[in-house]
Structures are given as structure tokens and as C-alpha cells.
mmCIF file as Biopython writes it, N, C-alpha, C and O atoms, coordinates in Angstrom:
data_model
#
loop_
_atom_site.group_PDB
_atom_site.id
_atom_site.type_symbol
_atom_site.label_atom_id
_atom_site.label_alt_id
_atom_site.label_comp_id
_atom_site.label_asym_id
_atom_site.label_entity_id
_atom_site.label_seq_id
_atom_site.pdbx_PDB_ins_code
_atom_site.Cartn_x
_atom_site.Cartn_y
_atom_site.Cartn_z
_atom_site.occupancy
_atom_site.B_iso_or_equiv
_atom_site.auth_seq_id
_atom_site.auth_asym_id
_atom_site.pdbx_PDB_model_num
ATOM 1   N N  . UNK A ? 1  ? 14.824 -4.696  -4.976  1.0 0.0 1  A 1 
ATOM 2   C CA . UNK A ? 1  ? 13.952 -5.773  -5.432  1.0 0.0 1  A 1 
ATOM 3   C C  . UNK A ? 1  ? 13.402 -5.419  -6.808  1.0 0.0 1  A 1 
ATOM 4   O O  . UNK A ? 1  ? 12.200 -5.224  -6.992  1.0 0.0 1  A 1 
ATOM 5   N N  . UNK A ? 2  ? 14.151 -5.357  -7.590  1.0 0.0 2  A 1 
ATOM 6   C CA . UNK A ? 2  ? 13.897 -4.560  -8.757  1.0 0.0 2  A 1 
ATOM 7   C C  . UNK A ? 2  ? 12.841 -5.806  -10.100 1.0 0.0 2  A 1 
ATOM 8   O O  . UNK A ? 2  ? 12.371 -5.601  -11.220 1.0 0.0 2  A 1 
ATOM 9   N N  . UNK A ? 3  ? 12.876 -6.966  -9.228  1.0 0.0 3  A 1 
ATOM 10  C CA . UNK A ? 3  ? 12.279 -8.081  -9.826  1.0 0.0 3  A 1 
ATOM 11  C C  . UNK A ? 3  ? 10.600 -8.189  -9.592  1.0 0.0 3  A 1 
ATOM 12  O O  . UNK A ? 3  ? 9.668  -8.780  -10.138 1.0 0.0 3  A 1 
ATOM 13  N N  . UNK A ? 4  ? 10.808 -7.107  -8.259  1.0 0.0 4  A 1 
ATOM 14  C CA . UNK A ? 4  ? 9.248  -6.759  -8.495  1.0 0.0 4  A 1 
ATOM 15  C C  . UNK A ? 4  ? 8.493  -5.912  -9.071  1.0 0.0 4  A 1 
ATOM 16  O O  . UNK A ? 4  ? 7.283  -5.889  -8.847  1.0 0.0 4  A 1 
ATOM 17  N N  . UNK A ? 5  ? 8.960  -5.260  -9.723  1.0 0.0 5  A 1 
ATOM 18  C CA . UNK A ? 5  ? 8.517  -4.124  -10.624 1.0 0.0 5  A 1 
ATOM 19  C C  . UNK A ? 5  ? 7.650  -5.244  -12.140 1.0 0.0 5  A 1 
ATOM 20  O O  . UNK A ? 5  ? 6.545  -5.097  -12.661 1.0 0.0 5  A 1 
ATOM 21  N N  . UNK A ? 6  ? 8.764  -6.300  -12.426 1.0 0.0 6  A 1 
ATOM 22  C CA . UNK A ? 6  ? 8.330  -6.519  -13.274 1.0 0.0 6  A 1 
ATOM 23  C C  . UNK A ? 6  ? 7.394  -7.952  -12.889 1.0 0.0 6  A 1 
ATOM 24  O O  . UNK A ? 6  ? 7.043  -8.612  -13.867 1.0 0.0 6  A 1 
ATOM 25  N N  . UNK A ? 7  ? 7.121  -8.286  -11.980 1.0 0.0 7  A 1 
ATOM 26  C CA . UNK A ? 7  ? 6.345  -10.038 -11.092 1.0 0.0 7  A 1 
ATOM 27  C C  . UNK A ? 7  ? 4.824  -8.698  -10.635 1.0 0.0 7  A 1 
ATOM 28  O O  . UNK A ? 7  ? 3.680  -9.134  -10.763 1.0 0.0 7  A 1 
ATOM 29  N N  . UNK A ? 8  ? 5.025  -7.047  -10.099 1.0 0.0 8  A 1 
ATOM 30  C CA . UNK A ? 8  ? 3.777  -6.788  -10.587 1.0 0.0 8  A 1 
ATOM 31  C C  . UNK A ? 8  ? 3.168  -6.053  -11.762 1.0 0.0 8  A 1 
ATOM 32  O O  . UNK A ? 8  ? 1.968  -5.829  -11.924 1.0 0.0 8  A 1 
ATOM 33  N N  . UNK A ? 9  ? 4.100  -5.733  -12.507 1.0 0.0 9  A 1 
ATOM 34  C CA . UNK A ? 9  ? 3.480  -5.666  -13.753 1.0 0.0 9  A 1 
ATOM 35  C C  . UNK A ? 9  ? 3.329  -6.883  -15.000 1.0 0.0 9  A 1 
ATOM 36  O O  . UNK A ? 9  ? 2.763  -6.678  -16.075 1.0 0.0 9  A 1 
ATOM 37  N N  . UNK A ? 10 ? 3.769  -7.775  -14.718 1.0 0.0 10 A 1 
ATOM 38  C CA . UNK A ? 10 ? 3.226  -8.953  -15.256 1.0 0.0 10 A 1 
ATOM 39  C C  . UNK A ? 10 ? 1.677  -9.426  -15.166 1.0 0.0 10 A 1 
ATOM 40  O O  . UNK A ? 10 ? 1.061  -10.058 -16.025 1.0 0.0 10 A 1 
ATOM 41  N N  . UNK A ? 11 ? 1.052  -8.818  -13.516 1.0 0.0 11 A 1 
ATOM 42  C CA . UNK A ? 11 ? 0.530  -9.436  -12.994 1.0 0.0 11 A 1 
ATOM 43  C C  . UNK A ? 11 ? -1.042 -8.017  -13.435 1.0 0.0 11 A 1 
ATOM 44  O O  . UNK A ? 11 ? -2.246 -7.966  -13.182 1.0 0.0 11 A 1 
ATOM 45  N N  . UNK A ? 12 ? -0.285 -7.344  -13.999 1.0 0.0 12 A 1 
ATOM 46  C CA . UNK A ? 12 ? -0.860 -6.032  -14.281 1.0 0.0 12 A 1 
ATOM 47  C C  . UNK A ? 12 ? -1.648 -5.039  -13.422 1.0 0.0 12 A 1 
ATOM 48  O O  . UNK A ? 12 ? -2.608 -4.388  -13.836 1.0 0.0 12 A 1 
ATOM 49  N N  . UNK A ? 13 ? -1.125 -4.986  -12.137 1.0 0.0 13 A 1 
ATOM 50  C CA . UNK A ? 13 ? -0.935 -4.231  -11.220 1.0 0.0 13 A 1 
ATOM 51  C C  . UNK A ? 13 ? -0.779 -3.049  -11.173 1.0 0.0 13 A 1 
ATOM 52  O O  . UNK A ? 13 ? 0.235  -2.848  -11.840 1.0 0.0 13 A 1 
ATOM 53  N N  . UNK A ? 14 ? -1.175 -2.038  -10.770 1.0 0.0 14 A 1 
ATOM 54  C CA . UNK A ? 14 ? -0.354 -0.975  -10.834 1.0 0.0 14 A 1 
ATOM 55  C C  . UNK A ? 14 ? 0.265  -1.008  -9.033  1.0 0.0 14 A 1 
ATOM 56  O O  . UNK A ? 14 ? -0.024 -1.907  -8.243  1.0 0.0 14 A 1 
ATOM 57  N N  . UNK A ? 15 ? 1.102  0.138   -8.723  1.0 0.0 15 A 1 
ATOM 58  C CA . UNK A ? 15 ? 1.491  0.540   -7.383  1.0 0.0 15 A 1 
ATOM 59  C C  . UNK A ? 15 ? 0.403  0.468   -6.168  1.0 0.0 15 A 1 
ATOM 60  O O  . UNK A ? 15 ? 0.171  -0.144  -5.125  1.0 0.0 15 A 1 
ATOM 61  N N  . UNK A ? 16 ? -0.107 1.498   -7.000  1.0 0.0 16 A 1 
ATOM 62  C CA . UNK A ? 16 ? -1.599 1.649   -5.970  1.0 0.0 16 A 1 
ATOM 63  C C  . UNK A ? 16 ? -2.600 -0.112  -5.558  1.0 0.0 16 A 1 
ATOM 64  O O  . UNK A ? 16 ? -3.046 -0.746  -4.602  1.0 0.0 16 A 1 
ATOM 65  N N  . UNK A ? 17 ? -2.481 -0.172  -6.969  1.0 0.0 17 A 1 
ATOM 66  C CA . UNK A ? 17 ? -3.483 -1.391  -6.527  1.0 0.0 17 A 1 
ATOM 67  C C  . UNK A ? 17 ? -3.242 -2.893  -5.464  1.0 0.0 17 A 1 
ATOM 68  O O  . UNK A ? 17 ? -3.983 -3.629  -4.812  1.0 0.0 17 A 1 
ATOM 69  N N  . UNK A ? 18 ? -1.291 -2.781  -5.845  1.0 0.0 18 A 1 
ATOM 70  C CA . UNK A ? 18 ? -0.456 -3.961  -5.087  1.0 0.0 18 A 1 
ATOM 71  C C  . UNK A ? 18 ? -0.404 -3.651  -3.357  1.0 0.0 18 A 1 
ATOM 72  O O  . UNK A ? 18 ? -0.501 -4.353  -2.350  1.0 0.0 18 A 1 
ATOM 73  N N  . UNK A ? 19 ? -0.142 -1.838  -3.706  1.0 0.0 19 A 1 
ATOM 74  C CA . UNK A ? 19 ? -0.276 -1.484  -2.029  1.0 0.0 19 A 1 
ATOM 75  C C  . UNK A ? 19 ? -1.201 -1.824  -0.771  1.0 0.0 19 A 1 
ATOM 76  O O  . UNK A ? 19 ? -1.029 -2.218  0.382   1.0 0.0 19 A 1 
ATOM 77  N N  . UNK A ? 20 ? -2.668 -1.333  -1.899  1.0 0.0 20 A 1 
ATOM 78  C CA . UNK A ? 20 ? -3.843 -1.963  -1.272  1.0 0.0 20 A 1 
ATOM 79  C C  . UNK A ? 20 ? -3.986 -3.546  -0.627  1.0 0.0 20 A 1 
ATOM 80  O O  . UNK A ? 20 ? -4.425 -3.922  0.460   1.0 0.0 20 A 1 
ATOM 81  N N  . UNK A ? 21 ? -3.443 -4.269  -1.737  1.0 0.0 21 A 1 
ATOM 82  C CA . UNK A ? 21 ? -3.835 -5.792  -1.492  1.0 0.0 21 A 1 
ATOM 83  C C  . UNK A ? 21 ? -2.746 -5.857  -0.565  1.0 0.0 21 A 1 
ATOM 84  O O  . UNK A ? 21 ? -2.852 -7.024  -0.188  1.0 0.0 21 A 1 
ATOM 85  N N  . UNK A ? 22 ? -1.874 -5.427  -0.012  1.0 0.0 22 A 1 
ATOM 86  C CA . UNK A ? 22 ? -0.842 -5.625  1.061   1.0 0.0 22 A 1 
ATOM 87  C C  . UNK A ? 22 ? -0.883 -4.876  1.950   1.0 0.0 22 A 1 
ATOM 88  O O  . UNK A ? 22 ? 0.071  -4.787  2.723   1.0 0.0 22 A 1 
ATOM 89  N N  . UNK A ? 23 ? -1.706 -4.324  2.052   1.0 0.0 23 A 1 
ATOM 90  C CA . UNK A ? 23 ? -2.112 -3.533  2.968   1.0 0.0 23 A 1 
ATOM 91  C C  . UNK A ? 23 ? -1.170 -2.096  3.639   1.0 0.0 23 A 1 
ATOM 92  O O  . UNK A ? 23 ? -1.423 -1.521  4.698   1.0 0.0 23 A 1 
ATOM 93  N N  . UNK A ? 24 ? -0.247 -1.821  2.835   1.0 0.0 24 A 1 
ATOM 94  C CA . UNK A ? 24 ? 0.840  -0.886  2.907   1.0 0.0 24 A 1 
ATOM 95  C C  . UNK A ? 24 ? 0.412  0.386   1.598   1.0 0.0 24 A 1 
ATOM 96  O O  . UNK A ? 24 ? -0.329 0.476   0.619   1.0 0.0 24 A 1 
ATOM 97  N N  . UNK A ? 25 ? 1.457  1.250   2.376   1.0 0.0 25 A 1 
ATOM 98  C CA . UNK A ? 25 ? 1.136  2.698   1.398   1.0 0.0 25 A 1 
ATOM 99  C C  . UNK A ? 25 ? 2.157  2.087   -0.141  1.0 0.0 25 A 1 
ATOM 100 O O  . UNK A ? 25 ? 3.085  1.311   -0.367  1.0 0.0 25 A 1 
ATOM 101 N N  . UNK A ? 26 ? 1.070  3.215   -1.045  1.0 0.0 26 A 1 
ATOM 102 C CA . UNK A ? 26 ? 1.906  3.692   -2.360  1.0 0.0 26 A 1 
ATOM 103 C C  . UNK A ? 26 ? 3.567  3.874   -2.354  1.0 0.0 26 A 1 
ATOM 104 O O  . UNK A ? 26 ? 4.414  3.278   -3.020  1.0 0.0 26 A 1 
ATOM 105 N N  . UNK A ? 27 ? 3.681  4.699   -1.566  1.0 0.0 27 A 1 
ATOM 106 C CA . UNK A ? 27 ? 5.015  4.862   -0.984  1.0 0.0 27 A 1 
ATOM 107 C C  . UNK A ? 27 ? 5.941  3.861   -0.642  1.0 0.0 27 A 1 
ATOM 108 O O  . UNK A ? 27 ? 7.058  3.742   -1.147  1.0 0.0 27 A 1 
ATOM 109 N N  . UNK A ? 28 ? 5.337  2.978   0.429   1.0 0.0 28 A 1 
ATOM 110 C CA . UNK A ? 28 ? 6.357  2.252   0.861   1.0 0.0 28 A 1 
ATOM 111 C C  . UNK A ? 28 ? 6.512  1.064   -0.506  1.0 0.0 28 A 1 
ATOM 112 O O  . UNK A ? 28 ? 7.579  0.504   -0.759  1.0 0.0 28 A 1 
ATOM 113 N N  . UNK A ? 29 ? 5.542  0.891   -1.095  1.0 0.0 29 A 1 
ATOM 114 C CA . UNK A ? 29 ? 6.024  -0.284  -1.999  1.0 0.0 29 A 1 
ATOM 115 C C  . UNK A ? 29 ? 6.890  0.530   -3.504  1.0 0.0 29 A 1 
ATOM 116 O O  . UNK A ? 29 ? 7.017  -0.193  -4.492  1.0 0.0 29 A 1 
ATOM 117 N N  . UNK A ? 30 ? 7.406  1.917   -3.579  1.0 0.0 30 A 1 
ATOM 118 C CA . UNK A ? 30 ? 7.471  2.176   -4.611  1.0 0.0 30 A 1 
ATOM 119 C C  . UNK A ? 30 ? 9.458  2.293   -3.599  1.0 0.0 30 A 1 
ATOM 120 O O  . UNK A ? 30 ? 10.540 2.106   -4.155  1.0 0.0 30 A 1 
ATOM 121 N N  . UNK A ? 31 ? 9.275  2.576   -2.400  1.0 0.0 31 A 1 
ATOM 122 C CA . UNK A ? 31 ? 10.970 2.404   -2.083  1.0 0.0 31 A 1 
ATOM 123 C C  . UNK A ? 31 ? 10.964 0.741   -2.229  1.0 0.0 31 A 1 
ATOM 124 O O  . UNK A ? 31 ? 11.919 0.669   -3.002  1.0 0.0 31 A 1 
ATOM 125 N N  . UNK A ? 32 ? 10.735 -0.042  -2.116  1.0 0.0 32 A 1 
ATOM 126 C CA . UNK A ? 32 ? 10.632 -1.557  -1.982  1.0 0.0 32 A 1 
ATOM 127 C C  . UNK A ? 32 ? 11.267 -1.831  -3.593  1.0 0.0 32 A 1 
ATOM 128 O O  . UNK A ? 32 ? 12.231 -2.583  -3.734  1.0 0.0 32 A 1 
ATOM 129 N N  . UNK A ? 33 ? 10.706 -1.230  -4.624  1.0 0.0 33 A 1 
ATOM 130 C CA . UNK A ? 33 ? 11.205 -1.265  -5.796  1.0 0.0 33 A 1 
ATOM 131 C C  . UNK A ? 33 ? 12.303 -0.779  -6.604  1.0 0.0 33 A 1 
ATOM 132 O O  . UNK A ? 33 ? 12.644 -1.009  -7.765  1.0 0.0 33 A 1 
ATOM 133 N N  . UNK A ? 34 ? 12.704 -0.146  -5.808  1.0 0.0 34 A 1 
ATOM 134 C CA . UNK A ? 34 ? 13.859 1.035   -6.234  1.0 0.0 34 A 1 
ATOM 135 C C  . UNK A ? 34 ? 15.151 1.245   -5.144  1.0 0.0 34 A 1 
ATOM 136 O O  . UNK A ? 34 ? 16.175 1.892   -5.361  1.0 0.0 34 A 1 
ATOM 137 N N  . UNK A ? 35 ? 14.866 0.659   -4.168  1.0 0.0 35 A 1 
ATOM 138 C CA . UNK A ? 35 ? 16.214 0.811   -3.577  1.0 0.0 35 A 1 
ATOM 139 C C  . UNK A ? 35 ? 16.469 -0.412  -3.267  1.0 0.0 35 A 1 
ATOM 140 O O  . UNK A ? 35 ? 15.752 -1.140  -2.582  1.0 0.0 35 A 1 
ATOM 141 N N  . UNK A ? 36 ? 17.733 -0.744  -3.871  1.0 0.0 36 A 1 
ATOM 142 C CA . UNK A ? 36 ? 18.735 -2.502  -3.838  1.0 0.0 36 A 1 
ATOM 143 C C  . UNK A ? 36 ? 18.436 -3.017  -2.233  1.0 0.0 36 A 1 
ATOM 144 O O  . UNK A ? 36 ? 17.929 -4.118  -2.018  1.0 0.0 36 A 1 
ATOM 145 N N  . UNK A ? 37 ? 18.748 -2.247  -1.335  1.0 0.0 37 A 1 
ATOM 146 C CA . UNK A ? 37 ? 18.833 -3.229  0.018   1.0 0.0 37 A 1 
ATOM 147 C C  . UNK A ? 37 ? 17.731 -2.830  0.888   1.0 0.0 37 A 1 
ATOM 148 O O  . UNK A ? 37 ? 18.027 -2.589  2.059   1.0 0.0 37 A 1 
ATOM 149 N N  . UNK A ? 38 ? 16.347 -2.701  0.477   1.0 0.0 38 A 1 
ATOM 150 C CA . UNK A ? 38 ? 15.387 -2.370  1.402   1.0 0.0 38 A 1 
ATOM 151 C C  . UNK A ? 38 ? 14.418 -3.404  0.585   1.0 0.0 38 A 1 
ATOM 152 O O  . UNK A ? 38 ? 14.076 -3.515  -0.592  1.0 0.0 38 A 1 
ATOM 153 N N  . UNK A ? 39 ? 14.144 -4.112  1.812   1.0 0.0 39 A 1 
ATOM 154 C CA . UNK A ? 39 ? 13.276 -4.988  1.591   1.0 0.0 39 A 1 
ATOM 155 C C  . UNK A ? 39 ? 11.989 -5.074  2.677   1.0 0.0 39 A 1 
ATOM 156 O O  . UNK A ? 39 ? 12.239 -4.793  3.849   1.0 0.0 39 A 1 
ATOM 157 N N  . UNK A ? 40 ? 10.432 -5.510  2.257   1.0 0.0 40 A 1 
ATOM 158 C CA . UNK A ? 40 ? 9.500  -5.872  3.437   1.0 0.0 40 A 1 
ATOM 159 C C  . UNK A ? 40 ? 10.129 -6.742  4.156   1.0 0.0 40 A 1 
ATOM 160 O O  . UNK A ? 40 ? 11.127 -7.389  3.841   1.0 0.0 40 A 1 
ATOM 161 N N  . UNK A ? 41 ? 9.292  -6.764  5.544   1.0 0.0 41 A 1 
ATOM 162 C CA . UNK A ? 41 ? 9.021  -7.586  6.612   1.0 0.0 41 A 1 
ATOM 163 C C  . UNK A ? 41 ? 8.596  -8.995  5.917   1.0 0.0 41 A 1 
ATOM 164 O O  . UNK A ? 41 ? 7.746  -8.966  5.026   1.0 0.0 41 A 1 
ATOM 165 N N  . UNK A ? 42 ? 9.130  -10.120 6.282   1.0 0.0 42 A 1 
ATOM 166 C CA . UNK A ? 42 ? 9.046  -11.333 5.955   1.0 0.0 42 A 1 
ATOM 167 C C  . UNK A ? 42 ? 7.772  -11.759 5.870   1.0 0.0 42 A 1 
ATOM 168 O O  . UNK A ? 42 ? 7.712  -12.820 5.247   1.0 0.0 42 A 1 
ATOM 169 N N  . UNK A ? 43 ? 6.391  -11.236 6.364   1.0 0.0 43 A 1 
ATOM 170 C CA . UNK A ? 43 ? 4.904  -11.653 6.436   1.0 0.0 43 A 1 
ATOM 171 C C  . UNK A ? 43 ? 4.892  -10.708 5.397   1.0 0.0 43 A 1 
ATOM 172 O O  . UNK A ? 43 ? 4.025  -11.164 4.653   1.0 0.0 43 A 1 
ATOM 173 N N  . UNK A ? 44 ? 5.367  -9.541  4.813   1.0 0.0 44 A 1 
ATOM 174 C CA . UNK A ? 44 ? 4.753  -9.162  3.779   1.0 0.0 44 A 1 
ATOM 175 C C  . UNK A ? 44 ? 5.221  -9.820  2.340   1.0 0.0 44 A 1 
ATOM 176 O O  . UNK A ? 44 ? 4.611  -9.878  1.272   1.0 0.0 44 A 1 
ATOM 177 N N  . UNK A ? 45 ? 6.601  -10.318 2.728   1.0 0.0 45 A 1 
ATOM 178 C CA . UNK A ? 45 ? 7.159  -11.207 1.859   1.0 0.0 45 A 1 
ATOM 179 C C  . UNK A ? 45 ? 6.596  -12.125 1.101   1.0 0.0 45 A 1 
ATOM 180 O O  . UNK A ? 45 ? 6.601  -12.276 -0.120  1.0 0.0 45 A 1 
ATOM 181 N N  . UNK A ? 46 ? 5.952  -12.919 2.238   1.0 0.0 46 A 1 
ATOM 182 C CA . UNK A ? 46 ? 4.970  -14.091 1.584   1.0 0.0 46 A 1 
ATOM 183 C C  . UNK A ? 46 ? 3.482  -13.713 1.217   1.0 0.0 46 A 1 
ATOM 184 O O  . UNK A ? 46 ? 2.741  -14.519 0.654   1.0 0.0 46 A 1 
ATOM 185 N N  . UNK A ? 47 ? 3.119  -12.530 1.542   1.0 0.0 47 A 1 
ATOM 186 C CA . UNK A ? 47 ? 1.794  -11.560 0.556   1.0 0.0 47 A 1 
ATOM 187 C C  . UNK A ? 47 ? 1.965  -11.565 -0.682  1.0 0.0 47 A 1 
ATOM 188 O O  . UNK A ? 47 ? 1.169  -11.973 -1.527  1.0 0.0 47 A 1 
ATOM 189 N N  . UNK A ? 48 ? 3.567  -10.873 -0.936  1.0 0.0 48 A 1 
ATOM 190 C CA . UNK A ? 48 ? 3.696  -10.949 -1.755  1.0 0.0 48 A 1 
ATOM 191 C C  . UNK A ? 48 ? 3.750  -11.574 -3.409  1.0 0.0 48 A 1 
ATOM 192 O O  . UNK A ? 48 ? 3.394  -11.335 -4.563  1.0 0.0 48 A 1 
ATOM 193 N N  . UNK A ? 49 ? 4.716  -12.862 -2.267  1.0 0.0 49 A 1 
ATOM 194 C CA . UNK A ? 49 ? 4.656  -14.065 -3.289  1.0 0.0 49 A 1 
ATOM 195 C C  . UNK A ? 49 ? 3.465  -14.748 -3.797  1.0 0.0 49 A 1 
ATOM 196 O O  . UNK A ? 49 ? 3.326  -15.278 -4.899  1.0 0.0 49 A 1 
ATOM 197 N N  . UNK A ? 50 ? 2.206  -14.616 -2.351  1.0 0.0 50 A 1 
ATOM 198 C CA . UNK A ? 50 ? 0.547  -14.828 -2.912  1.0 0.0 50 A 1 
ATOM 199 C C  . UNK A ? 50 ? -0.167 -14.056 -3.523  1.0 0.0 50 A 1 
ATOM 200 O O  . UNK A ? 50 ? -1.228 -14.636 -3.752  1.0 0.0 50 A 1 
ATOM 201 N N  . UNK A ? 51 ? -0.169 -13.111 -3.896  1.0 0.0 51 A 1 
ATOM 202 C CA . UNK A ? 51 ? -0.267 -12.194 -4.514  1.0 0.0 51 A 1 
ATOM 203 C C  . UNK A ? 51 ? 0.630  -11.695 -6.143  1.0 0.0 51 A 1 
ATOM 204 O O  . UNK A ? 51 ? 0.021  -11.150 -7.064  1.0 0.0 51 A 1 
ATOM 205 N N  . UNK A ? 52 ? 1.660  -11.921 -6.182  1.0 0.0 52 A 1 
ATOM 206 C CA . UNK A ? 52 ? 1.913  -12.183 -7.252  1.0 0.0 52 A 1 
ATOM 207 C C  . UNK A ? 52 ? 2.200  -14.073 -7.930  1.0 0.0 52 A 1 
ATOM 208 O O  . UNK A ? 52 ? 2.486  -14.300 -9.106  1.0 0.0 52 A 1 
ATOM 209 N N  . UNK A ? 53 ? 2.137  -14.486 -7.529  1.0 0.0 53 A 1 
ATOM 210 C CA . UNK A ? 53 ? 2.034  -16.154 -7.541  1.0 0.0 53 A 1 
ATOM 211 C C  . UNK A ? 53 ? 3.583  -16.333 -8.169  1.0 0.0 53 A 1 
ATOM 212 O O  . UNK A ? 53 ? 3.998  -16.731 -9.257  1.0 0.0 53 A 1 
ATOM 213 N N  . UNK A ? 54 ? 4.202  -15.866 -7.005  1.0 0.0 54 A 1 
ATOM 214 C CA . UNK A ? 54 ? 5.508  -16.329 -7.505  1.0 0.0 54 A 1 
ATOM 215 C C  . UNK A ? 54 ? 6.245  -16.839 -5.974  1.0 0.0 54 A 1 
ATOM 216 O O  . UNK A ? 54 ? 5.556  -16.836 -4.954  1.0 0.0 54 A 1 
ATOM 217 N N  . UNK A ? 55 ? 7.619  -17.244 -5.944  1.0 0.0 55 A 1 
ATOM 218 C CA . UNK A ? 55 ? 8.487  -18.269 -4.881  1.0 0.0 55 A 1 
ATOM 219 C C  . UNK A ? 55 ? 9.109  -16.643 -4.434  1.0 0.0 55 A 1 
ATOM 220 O O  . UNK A ? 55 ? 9.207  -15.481 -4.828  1.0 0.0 55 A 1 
ATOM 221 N N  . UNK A ? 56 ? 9.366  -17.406 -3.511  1.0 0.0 56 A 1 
ATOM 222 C CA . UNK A ? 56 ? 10.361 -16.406 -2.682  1.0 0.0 56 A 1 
ATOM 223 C C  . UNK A ? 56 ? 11.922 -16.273 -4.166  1.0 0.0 56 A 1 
ATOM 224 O O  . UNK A ? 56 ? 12.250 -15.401 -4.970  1.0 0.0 56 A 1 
ATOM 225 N N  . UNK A ? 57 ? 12.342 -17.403 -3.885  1.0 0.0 57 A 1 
ATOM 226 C CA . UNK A ? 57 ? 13.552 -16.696 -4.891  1.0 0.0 57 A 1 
ATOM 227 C C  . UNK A ? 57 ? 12.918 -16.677 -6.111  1.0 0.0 57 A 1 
ATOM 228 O O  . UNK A ? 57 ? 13.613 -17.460 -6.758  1.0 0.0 57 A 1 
ATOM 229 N N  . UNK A ? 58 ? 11.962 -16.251 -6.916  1.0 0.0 58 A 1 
ATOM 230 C CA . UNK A ? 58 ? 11.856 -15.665 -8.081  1.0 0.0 58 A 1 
ATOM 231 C C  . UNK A ? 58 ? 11.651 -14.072 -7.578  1.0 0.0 58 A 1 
ATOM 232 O O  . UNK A ? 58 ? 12.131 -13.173 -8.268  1.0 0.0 58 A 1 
ATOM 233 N N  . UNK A ? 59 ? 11.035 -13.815 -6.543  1.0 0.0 59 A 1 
ATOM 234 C CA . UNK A ? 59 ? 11.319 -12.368 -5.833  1.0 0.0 59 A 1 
ATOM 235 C C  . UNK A ? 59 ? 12.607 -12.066 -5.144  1.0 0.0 59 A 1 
ATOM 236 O O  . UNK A ? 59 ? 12.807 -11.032 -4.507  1.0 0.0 59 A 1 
ATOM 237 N N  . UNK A ? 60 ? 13.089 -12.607 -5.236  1.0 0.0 60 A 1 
ATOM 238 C CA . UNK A ? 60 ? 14.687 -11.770 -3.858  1.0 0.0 60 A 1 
ATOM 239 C C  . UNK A ? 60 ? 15.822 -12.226 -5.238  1.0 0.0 60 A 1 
ATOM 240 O O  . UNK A ? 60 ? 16.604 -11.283 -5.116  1.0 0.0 60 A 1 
ATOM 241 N N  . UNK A ? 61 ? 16.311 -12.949 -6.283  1.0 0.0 61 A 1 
ATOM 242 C CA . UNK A ? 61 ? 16.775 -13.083 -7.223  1.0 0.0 61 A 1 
ATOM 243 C C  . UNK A ? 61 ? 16.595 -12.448 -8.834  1.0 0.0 61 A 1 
ATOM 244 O O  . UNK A ? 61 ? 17.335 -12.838 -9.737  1.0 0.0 61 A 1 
#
């Protein structure tokens, strides 16, 4: 999901701070960013997208 690296630094986020608001570790959102076929759980999916104010396919594309 390498599209989120840049939907939370747009959003000027750091790791730590996106983890928090999703309620997940540093960790798990920094594999979320870096490895092609690991993706959240579909409820964190749409955190996501509220949280960075973006659509599902501007995140998974």
C-alpha cells in the first residue's frame, strides 16, 4: 500500500501519530506500508480512508 505513505504524509502525519488515531501499533502500520500484499482488516480500511479523507481506491490503487 505504498499509496499510503504518501495520503499520510500529505496529511502530515507521522507513523506514530496515524497509529494512534487507528488504534494499532507503530509497527503494524509501518509493514502496511512497505510490503505489496499485506493489507488492514477492512474496519481499519475505512479508518483509514476517514482519517486520511481519501476513497477506498485512492488507497488500494
Amino acid at each position: 500500500m505504498y499509496q499510503l505513505i504518501a495520503l499520510r504524509k500529505k496529511k502530515k502525519l507521522s507513523q506514530k501519530e496515524l497509529a494512534k488515531k487507528l488504534g494499532v501499533t507503530r509497527a503494524r502500520l509501518s509493514q502496511w506500508e512497505i510490503k505489496e500484499n499485506l493489507y488492514p482488516h477492512r474496519d481499519i480500511l475505512l479508518k483509514l480512508c476517514d482519517v486520511l479523507d481519501c476513497t477506498l481506491d485512492d488507497l488500494l490503487r
